[in-house]
PDB file as gemmi writes it, atoms N, CA and C in Angstrom:
CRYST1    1.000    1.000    1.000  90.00  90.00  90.00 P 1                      
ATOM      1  N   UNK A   1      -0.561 -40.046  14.249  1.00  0.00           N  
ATOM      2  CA  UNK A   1      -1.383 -38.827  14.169  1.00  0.00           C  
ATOM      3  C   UNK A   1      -0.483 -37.608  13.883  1.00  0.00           C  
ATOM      4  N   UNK A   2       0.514 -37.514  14.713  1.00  0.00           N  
ATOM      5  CA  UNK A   2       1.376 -36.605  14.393  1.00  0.00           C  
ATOM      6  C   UNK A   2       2.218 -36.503  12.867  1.00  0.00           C  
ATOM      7  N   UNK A   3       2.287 -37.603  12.501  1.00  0.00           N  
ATOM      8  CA  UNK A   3       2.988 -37.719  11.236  1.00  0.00           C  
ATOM      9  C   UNK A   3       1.602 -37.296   9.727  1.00  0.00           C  
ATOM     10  N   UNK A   4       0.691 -37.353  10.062  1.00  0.00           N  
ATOM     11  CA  UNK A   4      -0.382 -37.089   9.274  1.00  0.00           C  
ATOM     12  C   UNK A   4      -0.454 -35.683   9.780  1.00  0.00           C  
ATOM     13  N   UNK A   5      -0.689 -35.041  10.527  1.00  0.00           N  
ATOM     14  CA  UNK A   5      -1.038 -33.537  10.628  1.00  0.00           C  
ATOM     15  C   UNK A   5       0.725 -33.055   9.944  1.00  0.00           C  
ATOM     16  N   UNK A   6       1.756 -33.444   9.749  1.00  0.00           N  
ATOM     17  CA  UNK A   6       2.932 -32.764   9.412  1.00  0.00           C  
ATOM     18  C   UNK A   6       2.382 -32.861   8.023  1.00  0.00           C  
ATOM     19  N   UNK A   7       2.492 -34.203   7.497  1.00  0.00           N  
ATOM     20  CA  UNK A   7       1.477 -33.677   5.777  1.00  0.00           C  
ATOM     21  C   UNK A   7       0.720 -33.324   5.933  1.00  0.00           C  
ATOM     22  N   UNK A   8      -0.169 -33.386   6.708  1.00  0.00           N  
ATOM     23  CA  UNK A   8      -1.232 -32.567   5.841  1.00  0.00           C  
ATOM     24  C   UNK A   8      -0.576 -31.065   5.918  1.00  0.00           C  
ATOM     25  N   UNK A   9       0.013 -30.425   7.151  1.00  0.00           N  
ATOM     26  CA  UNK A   9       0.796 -29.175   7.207  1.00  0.00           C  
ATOM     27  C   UNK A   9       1.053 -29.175   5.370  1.00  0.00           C  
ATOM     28  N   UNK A  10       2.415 -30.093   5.144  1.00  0.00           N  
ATOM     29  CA  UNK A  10       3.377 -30.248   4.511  1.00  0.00           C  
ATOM     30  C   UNK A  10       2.226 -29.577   3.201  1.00  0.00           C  
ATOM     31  N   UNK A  11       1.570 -30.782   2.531  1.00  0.00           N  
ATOM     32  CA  UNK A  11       0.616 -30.274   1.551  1.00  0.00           C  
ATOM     33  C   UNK A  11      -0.569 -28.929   1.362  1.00  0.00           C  
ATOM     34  N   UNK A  12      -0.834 -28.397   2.676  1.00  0.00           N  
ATOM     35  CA  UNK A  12      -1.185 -26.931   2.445  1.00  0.00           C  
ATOM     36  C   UNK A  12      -0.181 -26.041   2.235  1.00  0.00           C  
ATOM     37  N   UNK A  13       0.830 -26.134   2.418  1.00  0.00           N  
ATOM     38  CA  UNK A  13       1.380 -25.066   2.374  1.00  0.00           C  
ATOM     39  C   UNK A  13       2.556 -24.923   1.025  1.00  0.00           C  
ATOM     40  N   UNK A  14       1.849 -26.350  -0.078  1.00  0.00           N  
ATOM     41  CA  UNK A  14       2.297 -26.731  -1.282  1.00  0.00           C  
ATOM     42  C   UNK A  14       1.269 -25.896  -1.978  1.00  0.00           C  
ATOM     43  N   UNK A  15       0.424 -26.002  -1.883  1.00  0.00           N  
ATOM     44  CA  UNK A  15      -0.944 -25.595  -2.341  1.00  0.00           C  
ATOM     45  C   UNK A  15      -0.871 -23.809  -2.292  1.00  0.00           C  
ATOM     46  N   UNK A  16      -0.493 -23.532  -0.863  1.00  0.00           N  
ATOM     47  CA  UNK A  16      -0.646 -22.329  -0.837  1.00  0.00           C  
ATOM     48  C   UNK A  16       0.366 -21.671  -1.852  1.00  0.00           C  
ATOM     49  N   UNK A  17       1.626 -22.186  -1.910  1.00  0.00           N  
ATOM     50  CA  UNK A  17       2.467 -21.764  -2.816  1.00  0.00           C  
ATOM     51  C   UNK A  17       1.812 -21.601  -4.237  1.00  0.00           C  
ATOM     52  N   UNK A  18       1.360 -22.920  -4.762  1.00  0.00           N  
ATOM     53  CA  UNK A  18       0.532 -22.700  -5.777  1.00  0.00           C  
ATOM     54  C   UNK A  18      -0.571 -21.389  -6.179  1.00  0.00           C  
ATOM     55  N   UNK A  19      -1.371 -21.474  -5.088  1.00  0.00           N  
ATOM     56  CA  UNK A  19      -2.236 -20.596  -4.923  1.00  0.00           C  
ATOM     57  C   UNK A  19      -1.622 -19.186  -4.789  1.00  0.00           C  
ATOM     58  N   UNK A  20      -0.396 -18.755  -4.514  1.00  0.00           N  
ATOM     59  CA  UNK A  20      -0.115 -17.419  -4.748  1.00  0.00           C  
ATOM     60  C   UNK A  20       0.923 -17.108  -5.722  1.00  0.00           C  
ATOM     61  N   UNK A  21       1.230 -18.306  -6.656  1.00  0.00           N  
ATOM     62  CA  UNK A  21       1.693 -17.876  -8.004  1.00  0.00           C  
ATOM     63  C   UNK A  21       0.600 -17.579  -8.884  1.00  0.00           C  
ATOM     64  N   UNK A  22      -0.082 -18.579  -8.685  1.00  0.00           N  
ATOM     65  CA  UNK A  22      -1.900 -18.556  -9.855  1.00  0.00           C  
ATOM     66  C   UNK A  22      -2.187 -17.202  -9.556  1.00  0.00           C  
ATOM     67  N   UNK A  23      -2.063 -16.476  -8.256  1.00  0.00           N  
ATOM     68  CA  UNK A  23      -2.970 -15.378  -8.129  1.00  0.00           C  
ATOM     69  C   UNK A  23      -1.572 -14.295  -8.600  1.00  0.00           C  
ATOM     70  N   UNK A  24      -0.775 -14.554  -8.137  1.00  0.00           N  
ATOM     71  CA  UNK A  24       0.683 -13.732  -8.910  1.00  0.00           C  
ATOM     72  C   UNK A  24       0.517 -12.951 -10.234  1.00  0.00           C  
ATOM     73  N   UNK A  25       0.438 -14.145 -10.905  1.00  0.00           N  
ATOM     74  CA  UNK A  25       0.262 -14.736 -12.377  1.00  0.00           C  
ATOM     75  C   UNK A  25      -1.156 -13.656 -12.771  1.00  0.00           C  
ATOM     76  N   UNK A  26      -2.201 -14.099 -12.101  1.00  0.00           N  
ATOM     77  CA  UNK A  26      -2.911 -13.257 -12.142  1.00  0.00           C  
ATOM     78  C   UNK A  26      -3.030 -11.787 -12.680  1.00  0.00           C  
ATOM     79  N   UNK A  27      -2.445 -10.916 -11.246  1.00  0.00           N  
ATOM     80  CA  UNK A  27      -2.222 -10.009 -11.216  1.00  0.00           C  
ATOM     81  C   UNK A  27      -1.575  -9.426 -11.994  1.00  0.00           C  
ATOM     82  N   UNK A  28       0.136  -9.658 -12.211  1.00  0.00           N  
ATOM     83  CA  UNK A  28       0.597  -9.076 -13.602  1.00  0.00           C  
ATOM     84  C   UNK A  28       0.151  -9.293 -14.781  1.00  0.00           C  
ATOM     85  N   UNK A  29      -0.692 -10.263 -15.028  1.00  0.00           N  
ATOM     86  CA  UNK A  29      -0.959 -10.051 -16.391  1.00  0.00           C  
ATOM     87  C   UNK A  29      -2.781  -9.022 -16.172  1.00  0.00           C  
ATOM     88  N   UNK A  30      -3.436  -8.659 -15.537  1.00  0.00           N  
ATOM     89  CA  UNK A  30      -4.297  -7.787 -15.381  1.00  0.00           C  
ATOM     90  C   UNK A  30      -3.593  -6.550 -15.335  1.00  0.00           C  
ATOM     91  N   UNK A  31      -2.392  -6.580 -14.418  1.00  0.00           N  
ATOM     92  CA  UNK A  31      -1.426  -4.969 -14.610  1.00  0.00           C  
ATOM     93  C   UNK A  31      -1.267  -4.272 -16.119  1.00  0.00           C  
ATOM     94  N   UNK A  32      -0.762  -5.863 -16.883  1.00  0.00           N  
ATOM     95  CA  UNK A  32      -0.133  -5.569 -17.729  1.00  0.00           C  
ATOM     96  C   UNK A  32      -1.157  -5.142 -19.182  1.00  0.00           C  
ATOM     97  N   UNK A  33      -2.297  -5.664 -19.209  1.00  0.00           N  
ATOM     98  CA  UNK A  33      -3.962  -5.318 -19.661  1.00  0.00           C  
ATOM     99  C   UNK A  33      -4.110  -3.861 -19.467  1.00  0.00           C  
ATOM    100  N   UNK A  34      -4.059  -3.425 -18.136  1.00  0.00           N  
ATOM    101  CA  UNK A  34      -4.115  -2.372 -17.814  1.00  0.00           C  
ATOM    102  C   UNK A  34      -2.890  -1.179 -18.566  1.00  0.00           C  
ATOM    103  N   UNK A  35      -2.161  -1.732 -18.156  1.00  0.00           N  
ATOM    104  CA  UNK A  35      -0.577  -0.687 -19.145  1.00  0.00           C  
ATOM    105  C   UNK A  35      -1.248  -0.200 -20.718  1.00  0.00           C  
ATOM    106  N   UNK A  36      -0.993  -1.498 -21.152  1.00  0.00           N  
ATOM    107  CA  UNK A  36      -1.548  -1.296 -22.692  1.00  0.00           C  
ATOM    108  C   UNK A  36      -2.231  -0.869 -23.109  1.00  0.00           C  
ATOM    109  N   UNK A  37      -4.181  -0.694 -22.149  1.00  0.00           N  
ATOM    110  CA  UNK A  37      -5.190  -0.389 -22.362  1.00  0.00           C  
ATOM    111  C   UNK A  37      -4.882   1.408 -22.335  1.00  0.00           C  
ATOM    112  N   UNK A  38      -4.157   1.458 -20.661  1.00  0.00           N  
ATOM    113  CA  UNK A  38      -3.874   3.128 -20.682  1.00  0.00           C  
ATOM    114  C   UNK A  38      -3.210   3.589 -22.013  1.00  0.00           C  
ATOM    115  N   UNK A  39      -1.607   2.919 -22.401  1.00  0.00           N  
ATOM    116  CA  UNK A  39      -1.035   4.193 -23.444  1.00  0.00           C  
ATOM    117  C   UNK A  39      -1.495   3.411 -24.773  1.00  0.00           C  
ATOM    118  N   UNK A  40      -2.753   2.677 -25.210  1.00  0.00           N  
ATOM    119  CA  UNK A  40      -3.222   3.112 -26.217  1.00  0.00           C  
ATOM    120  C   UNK A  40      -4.310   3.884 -26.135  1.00  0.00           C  
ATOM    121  N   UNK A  41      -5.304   4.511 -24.988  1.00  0.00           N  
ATOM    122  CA  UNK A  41      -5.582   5.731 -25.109  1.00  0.00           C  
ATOM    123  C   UNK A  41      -4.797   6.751 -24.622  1.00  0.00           C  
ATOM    124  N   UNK A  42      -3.629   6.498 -24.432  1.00  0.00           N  
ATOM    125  CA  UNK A  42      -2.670   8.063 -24.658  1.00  0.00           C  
ATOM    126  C   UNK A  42      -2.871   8.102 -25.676  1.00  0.00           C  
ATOM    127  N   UNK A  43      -2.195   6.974 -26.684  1.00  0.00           N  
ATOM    128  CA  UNK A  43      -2.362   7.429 -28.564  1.00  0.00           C  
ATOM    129  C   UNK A  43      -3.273   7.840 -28.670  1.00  0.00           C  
ATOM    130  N   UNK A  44      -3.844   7.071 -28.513  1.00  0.00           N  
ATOM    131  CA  UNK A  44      -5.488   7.686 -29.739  1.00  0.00           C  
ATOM    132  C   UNK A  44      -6.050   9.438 -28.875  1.00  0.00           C  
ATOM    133  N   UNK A  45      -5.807   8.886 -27.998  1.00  0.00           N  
ATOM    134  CA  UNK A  45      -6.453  10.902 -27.157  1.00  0.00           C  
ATOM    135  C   UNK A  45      -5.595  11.529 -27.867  1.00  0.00           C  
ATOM    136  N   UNK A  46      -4.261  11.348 -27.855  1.00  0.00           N  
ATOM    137  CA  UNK A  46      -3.306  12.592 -28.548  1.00  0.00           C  
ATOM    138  C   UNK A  46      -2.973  12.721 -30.210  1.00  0.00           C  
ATOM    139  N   UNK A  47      -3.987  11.192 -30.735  1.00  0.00           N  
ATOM    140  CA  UNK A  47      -4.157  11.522 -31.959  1.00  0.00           C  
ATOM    141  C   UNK A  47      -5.845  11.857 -32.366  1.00  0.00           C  
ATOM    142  N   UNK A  48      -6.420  12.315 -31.707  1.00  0.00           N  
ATOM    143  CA  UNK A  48      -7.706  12.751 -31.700  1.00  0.00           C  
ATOM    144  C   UNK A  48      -7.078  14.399 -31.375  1.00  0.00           C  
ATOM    145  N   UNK A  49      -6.447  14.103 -30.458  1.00  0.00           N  
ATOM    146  CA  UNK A  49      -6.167  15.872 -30.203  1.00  0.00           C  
ATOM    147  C   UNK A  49      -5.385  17.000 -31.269  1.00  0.00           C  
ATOM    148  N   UNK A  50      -4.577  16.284 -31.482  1.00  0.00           N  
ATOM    149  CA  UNK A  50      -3.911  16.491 -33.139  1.00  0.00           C  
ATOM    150  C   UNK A  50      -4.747  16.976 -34.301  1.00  0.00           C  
ATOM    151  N   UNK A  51      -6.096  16.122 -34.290  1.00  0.00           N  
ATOM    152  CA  UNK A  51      -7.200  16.392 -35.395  1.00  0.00           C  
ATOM    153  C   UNK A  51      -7.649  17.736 -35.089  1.00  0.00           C  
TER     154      UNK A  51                                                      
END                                                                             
């Protein structure tokens, strides 16, 4: 019994690793959506403003 609750320990906390690169992973690339989305409306606002 004891040797089964250490895996199963063992394998959540494989998982969890998983689970907070996927969500990692996630996140910077939504950051990085975000970056791009902002300074291409810097461009375009400051080439609208230009006009």
């Amino acid at each position: 019994m004891q040797r089964f609750l250490n895996d199963l320990l063992g394998a959540i906390k494989d998982n969890l690793k998983l689970v907070g690169y996927f969500f990692l992973g996630l996140f910077s690339v939504g950051a990085f959506m975000y970056a791009v989305t902002f300074v291409i409306k810097i461009i375009i606002g400051d080439s609208f403003l230009i006009k």
